[in-house]
Each structure stands twice: as structure tokens, then as C-alpha cells.
C-alpha positions in Angstrom: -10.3 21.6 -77.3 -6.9 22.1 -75.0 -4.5 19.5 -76.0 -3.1 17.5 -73.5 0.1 17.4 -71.8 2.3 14.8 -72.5 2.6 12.1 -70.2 6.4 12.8 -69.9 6.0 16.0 -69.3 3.5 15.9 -66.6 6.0 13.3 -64.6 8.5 15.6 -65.2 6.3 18.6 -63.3 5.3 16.2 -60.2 9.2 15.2 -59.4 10.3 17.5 -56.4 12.4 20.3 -57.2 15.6 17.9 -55.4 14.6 15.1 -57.4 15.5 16.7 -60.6 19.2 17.6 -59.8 21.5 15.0 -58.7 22.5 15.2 -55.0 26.4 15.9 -53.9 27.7 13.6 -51.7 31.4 12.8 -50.2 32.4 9.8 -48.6 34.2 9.4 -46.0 35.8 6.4 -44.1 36.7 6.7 -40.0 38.7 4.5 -37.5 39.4 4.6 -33.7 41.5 2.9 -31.6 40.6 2.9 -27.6 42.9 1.6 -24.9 40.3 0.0 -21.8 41.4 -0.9 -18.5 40.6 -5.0 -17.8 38.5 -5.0 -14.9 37.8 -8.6 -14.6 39.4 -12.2 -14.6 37.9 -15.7 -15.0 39.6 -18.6 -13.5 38.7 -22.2 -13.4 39.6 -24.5 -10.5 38.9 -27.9 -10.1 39.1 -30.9 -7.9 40.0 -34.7 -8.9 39.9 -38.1 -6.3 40.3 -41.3 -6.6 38.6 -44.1 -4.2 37.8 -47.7 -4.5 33.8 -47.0 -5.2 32.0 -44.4 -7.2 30.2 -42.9 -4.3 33.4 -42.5 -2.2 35.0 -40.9 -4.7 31.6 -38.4 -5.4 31.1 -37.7 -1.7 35.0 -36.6 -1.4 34.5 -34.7 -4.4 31.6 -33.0 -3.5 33.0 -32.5 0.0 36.5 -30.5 -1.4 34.1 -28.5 -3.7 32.0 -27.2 -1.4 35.1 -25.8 0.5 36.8 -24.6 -2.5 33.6 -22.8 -3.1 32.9 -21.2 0.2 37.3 -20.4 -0.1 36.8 -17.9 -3.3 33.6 -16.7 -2.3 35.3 -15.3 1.0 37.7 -13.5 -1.2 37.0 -9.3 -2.1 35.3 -9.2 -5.9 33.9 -12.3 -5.8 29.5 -11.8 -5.7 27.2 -13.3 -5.5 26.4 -15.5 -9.0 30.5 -15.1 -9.7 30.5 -19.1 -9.0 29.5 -21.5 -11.9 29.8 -25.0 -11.6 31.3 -27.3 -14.1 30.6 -31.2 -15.5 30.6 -33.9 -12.8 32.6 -36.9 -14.5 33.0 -40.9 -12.8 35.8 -43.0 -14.9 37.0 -46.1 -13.5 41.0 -45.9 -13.4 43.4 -49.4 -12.9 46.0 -49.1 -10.9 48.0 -52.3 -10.1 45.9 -54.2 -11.6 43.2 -52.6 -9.3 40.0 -51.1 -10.6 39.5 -47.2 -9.0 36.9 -44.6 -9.9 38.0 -40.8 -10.1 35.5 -38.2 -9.4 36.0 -35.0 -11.0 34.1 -31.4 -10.9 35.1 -27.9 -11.8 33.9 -24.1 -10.5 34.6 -21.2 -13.1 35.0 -18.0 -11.1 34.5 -14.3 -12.3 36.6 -11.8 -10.5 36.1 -8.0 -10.4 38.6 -7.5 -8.7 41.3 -9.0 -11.1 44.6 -7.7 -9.1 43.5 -10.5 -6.5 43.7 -12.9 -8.8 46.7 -14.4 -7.1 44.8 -14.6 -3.5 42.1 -16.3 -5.5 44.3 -19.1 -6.3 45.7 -19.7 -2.9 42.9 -19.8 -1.8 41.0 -22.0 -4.0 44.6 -24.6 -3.8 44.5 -24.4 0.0 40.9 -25.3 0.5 41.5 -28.2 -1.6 41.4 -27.8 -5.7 43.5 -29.9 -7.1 43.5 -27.8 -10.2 43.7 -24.0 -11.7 43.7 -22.2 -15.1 43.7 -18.7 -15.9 43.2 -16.0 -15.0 42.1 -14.4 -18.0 41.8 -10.7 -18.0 39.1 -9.1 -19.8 37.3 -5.6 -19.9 33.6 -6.6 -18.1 31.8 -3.5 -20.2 33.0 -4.3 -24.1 29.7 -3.0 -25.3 30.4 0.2 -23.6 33.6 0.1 -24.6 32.7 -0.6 -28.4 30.4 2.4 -28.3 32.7 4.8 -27.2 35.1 3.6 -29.8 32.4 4.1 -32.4 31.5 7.3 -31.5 35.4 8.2 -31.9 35.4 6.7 -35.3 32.3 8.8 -36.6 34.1 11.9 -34.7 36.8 11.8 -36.9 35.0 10.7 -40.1 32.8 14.2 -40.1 36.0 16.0 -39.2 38.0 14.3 -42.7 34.4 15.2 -44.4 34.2 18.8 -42.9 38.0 19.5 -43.9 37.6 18.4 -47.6 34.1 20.0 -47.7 35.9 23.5 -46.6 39.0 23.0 -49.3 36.2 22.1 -52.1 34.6 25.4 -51.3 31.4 23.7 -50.2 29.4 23.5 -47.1 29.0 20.0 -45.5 25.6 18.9 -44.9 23.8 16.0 -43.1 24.8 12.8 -42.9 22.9 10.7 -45.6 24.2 6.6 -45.2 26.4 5.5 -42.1 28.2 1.8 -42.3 30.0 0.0 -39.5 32.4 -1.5 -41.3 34.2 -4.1 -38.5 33.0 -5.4 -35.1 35.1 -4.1 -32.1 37.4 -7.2 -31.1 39.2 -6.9 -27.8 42.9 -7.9 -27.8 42.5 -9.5 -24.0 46.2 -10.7 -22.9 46.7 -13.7 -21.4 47.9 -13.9 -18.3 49.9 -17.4 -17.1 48.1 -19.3 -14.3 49.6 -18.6 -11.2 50.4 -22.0 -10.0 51.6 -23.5 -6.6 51.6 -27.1 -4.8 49.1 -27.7 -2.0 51.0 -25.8 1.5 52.3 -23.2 -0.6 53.6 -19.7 1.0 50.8 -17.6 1.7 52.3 -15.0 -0.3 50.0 -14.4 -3.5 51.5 -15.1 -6.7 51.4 -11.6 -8.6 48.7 -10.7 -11.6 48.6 -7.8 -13.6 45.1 -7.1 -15.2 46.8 -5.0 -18.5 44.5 -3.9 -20.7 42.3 -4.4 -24.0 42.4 -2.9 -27.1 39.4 -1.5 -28.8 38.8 -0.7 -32.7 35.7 0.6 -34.4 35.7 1.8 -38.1 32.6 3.6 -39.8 32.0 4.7 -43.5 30.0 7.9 -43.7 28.4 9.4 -46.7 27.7 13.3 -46.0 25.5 15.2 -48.8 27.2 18.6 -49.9 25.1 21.9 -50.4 
């Protein structure tokens, strides 16, 4: 009768021929910083009264609104769903001894057209807002943005891995593991609210959109043959 193989050795003859020599790798970490134009501004404007009954001070609320809203919706980069209404408050208010109520209600307004931000404001102040904050600049695309950073980070990840491979007297082969190591955040500045009384000059107070930054870093491990 044959003798049988031992069990270790028949293991050993089903592992594939790669399983039985351990694989070279080199790692490689990868960063990229993007500059991205801000293409868009929020702003926030509201409007405040005070009358002697709750539904005065509602309907002159409601009535300033409505022509604040019509106001920023006339101005260029403003579309349509740009326009998002805010909390309606009633508080009562003593004055003089003398009970009040003040109505309150706020828009926020995207803008794509974020040089104009200064326009938006005059107009928003001149139709009757009694209020403004912003704008805040931002890129309107950061997931685009991120991607293209990303893809600049692995770009020069292979290119560190491709240069040692070369110096090691290797070849570099596929990519085995890839790890996104931080989450793009953009560095938005802030711009100061452009601010004027009610009658102001019709000349638009200046905003400058700047820019965001952009930062993606990868760790790559590439398998050497």
C-alpha cells in the first residue's frame, strides 16, 4: 500500500505559488493643497416691528417681508429656491409702562453671484429689513473640489512610490490598500456684513468673494515586483 502524504504537506502543495513567498510592498503617504474660487454667498436679512396687538405687529411683518423678498429676488444670481424663510417669533415688549408685541421673521439668501453681495444688501435694507448678516463666501461645488484635491494627493503619492521603487532597483506594481487619511475642510473667509441705515447711498458697499482652501491626504500601499 502507498503511504499517505502528510497532511502538512498536502496544504503546503494546494497554497498558490504567491501565497508561499511573502509579497513586497512600500508605502507611501500623499498630500494636496487646492486653491478654489468662492462662487457663492449666504446672507441673512430680517425684519422686526413693534405694534400695540399681536396681529398688527404680524401683518406689518409679514407685509415688509414679502417686499424684502420680492427686493433680492429681483437682484442677478438670486434663483429660484435661493430664498428660505426663517422662525416667526411674537414677544410682548413694555415700554413706558406699556405692553407692545414685536413680530419678528428672517429670509436666508444664497447668492451665485457673490460679487453682488453688496447690491443684495441695499436692496434687501431699502425694501424694508431691519436687519443683515453675512455674507459668507463659500465654494458651492466642495465635493468637486474635494475630489480633485484627492486625485492630486494620490498623483503624487505613486510618484514618491515610483521614485523609491526606481532607486531600490525594483519595478512598482499595483496599488494594493488606499486610505484617506483627513476629510477636505474648506478655509471659507469671512467677509464683514456690509451694513448701512435705511436711505443709504445707492452705491453698493464692496464684497470680495476670496477663495477656499482645499486639503486631501491619502496613504497608498503599492506591491513591488
Amino acid at each position: 500500500m502507498k503511504r499517505a502524504l502528510p497532511i502538512a504537506l498536502i496544504a503546503f502543495l494546494l497554497l498558490p505559488a504567491a501565497a508561499t513567498a511573502q509579497t513586497r510592498t512600500v508605502t507611501v503617504g500623499g498630500a494636496a493643497t487646492q486653491t478654489v474660487p468662492n462662487d457663492a454667498a449666504s446672507l441673512s436679512f430680517g425684519v422686526s416691528k413693534v405694534r400695540k396687538t399681536r396681529q398688527a405687529a404680524l401683518r406689518v411683518v409679514s407685509v415688509r417681508l414679502r417686499a424684502v423678498i420680492a427686493a433680492v429676488q429681483s437682484v442677478p444670481g438670486v434663483e429660484p429656491g435661493d430664498v428660505t424663510t426663517g422662525q416667526i417669533s411674537v414677544r410682548e415688549v413694555t415700554r413706558k409702562e406699556r405692553t407692545l408685541y414685536r413680530a419678528a421673521e428672517g429670509i436666508v439668501v444664497i447668492l451665485h453671484e457673490p460679487e453682488r453681495a453688496g447690491e443684495l444688501v441695499n436692496a434687501a435694507i431699502a425694501a424694508g429689513a431691519t436687519g443683515s448678516r453675512g455674507p459668507n463666501f463659500f465654494a458651492s461645488d466642495p465635493e468637486l473640489a474635494y475630489r480633485n484635491t484627492l486625485l492630486a494627493a494620490f498623483d503624487q503619492a505613486r510618484a514618491k512610490a515610483a521614485a523609491l521603487a526606481e532607486r531600490a532597483g525594483v519595478i512598482l506594481g499595483p496599488v494594493l490598500s488606499i486610505e484617506e487619511t483627513t476629510e477636505a475642510t474648506p478655509e471659507t473667509p469671512v467677509e464683514a456684513a456690509p451694513k448701512g441705515p435705511r436711505g443709504a447711498a445707492d452705491q453698493a458697499p464692496p464684497a470680495k468673494p476670496g477663495t477656499s482652501t482645499v486639503t486631501a491626504r491619502v496613504r497608498v500601499v503599492f506591491a513591488l515586483e
